[in-house]
NUKOLTI-842290 format. One record per residue (C-alpha): residue number from 1; residue in three letters; y, x, z. Coordinates in pm, 1 decimal, always signed. Example, Ala and Ser with C-alpha at 12.3 -4.5 7.8 and 13.67 -1.06 7.14 Angstrom:
2
num  residuo  c2  c1  c3
1  ala  -450.0  +1230.0  +780.0
2  ser  -106.0  +1367.0  +714.0
This chain:
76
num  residuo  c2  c1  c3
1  unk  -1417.9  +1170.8  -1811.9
2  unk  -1749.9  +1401.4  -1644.1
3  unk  -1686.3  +1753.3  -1621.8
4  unk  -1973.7  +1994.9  -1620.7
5  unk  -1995.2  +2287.3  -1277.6
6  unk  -1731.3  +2525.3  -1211.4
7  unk  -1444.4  +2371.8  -1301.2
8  unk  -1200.8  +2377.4  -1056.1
9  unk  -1064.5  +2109.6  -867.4
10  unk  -659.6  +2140.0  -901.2
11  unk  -721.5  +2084.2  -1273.6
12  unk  -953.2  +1771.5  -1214.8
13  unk  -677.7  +1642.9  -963.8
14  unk  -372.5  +1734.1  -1241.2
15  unk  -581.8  +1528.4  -1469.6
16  unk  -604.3  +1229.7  -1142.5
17  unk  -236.5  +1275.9  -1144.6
18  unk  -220.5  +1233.4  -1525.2
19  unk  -386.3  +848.7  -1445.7
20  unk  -761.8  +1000.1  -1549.4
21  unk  -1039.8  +853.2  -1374.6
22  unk  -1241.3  +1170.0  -1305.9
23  unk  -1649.8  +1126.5  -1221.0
24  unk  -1830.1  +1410.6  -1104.8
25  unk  -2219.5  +1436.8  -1120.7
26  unk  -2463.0  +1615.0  -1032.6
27  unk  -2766.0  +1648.5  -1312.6
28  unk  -2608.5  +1422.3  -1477.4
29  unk  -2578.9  +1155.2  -1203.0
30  unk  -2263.4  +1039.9  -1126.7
31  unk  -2189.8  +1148.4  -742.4
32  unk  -1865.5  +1088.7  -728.4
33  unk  -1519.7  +916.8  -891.2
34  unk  -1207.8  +1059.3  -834.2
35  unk  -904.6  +782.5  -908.0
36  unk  -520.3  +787.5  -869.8
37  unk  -398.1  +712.8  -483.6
38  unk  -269.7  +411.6  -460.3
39  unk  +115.1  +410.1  -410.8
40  unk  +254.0  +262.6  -70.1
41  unk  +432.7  -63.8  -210.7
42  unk  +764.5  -99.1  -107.1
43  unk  +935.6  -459.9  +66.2
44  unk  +1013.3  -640.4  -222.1
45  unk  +1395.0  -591.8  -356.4
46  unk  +1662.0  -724.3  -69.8
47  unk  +1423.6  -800.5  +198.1
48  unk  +1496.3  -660.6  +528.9
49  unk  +1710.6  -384.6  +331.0
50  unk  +2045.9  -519.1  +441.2
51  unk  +1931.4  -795.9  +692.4
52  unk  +1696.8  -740.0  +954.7
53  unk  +1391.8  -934.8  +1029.9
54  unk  +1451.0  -982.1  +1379.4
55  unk  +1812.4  -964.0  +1525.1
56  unk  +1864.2  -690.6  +1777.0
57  unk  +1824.8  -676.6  +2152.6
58  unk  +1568.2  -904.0  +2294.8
59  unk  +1730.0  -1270.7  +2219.3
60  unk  +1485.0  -1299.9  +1972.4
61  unk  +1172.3  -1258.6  +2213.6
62  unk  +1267.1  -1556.0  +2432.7
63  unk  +1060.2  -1860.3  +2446.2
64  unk  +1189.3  -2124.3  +2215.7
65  unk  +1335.8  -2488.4  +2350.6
66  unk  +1213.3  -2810.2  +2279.3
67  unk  +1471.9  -2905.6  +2081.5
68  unk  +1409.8  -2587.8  +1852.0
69  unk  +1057.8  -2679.0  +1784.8
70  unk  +1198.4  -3063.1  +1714.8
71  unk  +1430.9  -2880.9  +1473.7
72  unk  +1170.6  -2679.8  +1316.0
73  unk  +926.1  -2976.9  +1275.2
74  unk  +1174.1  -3173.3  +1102.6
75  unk  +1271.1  -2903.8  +851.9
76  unk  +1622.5  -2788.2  +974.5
């Protein structure tokens, strides 16, 4: 959608909010191209809602044993 001068901008960004793609120019040059933000996306559903990703206190942090990384390398 282009716009001509003196319009003013909370009704170009109510029209952003609407999920218009707004380009302003300048003699009839687009300058500009004002888009909807982006939303933040969330963790998907269940991750690290009820469970955390690391276990508290500083267990976690140590260095791991031999036999872990044996463990790990076999799958278990």
């Amino acid at each position: 959608m282009c716009m001509k001068r003196g319009t003013q901008l909370s009704r170009l960004l109510e029209l952003v909010e609407q999920g218009e793609t707004v380009v302003i120019a300048r003699h009839g040059q687009p300058v500009a191209k004002l888009i909807p933000a982006r939303k933040k996306k969330e963790l998907p559903i269940g991750i690290a809602r009820e469970d955390p990703l690391a276990p508290p206190g500083d267990e976690w942090w140590r260095a791991i044993s031999d036999g872990e990384i044996e463990d790990w390398l076999r799958g278990k």
